[in-house]
C-alpha positions in Angstrom: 45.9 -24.8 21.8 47.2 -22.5 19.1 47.0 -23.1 15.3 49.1 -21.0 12.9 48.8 -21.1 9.3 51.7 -21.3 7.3 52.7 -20.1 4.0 52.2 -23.5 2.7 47.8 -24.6 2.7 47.5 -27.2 4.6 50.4 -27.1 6.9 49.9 -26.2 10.2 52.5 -25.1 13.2 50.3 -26.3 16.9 51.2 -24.6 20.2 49.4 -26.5 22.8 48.8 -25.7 26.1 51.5 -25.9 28.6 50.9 -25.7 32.3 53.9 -25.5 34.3 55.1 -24.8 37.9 58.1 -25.7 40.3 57.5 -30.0 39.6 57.7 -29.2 35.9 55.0 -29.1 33.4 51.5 -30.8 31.7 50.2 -30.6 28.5 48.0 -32.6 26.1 50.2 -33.6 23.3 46.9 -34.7 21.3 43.7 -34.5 22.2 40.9 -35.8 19.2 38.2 -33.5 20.2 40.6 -30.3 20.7 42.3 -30.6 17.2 38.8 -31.2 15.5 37.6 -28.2 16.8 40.4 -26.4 15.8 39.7 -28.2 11.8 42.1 -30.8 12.3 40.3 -34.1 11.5 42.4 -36.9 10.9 42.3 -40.5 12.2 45.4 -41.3 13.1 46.3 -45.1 13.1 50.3 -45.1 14.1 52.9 -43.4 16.2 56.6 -43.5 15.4 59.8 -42.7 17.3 62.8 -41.9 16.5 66.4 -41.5 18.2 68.9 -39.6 16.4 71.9 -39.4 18.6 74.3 -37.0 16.6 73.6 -33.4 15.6 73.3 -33.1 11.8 71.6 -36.0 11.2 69.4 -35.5 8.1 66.3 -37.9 8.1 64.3 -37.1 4.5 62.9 -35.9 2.7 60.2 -38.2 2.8 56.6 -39.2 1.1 54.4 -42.1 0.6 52.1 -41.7 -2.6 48.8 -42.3 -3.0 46.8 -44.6 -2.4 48.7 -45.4 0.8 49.8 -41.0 1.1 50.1 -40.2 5.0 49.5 -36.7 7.0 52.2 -36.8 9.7 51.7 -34.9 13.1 55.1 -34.1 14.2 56.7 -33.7 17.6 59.7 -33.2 19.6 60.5 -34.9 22.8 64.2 -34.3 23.5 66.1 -32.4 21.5 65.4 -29.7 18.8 65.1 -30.1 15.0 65.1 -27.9 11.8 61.7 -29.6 10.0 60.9 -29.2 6.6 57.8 -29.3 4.4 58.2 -29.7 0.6 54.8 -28.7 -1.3 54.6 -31.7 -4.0 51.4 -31.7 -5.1 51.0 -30.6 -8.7 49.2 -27.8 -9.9 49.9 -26.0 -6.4 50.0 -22.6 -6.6 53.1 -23.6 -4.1 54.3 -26.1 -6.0 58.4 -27.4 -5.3 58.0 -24.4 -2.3 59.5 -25.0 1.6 59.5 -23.9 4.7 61.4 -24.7 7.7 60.5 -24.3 11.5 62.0 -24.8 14.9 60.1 -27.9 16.5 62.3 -28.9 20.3 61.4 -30.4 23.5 61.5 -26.8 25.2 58.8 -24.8 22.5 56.4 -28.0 22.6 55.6 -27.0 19.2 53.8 -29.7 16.7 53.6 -29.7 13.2 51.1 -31.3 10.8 51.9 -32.5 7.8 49.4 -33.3 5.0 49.4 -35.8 2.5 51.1 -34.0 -0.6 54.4 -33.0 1.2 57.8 -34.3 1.7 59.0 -34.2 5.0 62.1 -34.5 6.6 64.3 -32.9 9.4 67.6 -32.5 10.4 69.1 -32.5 14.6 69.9 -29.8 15.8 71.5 -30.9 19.3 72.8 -34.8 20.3 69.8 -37.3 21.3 67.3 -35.6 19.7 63.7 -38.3 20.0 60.6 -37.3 17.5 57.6 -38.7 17.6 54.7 -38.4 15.0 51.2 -39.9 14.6 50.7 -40.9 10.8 46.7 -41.7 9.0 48.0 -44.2 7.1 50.3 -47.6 7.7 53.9 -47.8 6.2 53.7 -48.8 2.8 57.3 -50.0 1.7 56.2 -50.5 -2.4 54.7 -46.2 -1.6 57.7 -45.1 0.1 59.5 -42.6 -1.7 61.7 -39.4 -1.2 63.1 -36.4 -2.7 66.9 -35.4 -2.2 67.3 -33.3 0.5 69.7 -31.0 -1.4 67.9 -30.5 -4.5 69.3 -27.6 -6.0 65.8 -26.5 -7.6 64.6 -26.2 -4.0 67.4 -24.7 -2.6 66.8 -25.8 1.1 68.6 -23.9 3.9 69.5 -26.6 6.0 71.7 -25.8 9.2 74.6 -28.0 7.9 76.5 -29.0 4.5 77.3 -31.8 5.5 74.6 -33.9 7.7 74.3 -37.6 8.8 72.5 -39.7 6.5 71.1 -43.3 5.8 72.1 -44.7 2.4 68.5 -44.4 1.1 68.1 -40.8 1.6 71.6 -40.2 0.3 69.9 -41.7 -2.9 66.2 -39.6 -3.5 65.9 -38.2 -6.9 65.5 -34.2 -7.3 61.9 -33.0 -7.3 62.1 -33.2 -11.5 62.5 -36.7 -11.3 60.5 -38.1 -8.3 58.0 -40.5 -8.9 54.9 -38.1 -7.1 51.1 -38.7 -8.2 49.7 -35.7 -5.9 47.4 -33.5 -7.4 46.4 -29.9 -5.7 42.6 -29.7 -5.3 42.4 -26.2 -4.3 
């Protein structure tokens, strides 16, 4: 297993072993003891699928606050998707930054999420499934989201136009989300 840093602390891009031969492949998606000693050490408590059968769809950008905040360990397993982190925790020295990465069903790649980010992603390809492990139960009275064309942010997303639920067609701009993150260096 391979852990990259990113630009943003805390978020982490995981390559995990693949094994593969004429039947196919094998890897361990998650393994406890593998990402702990790699400094991964969450107790995750939920997985969640998703099905997004259209390219374009936009599902984001997404945040639960605190006390119910989640880390999210993200995964493709059909399809490809654009991902996006949103650093929301204030006093970052990242602060209202982004990044974007390439997470599909061919690269295997994972991404982990801490608490203190919005997330969201958008289909690249038809019948695109995600799956992530989350630390923390849904929390309808913390759910919360940031618009996913907030022209402060200036996300690149690979459409103008995506797919999208009536909720996240309605998140206030980073300015005006209700966020009570705090960056503890």
């Amino acid at each position: 297993m391979k852990v990259i840093e990113t630009k943003l602390p805390g978020v982490k891009l995981i390559e995990p072993a693949v094994f593969g031969d004429h039947r196919g492949f094998f890897t361990e998606s998650y393994s406890e003891q593998r990402f702990v000693e790699n400094g991964i050490a969450h107790r995750f408590v939920q997985d969640n699928h998703s099905l997004s059968v259209e390219a374009g769809v936009l599902r984001g950008m997404h945040y639960q606050l605190n006390p119910k905040a989640q880390t999210k360990l993200v995964r493709v397993t059909a399809g490809a998707i654009y991902d996006v982190v949103v650093d929301i925790r204030r006093g970052s020295p990242t602060f209202g930054q982004w990044q974007g990465f390439i997470l599909s069903a061919d690269n295997k790649r994972q991404l982990l999420v801490p608490q203190g980010f919005a997330h969201g992603f958008c289909t690249l390809v038809p019948n695109c499934e995600v799956q992530y492990k989350v630390d923390e139960y849904y929390s309808p009275e913390n759910d919360r989201g940031i618009a996913w064309n907030d022209p402060a942010l200036a996300i690149d997303w690979p459409t103008n136009a995506p797919i999208l639920s009536d909720k996240d067609g309605k998140h206030p701009v980073l300015a005006d989300a209700d966020i009570n993150f705090d960056y503890k260096g």
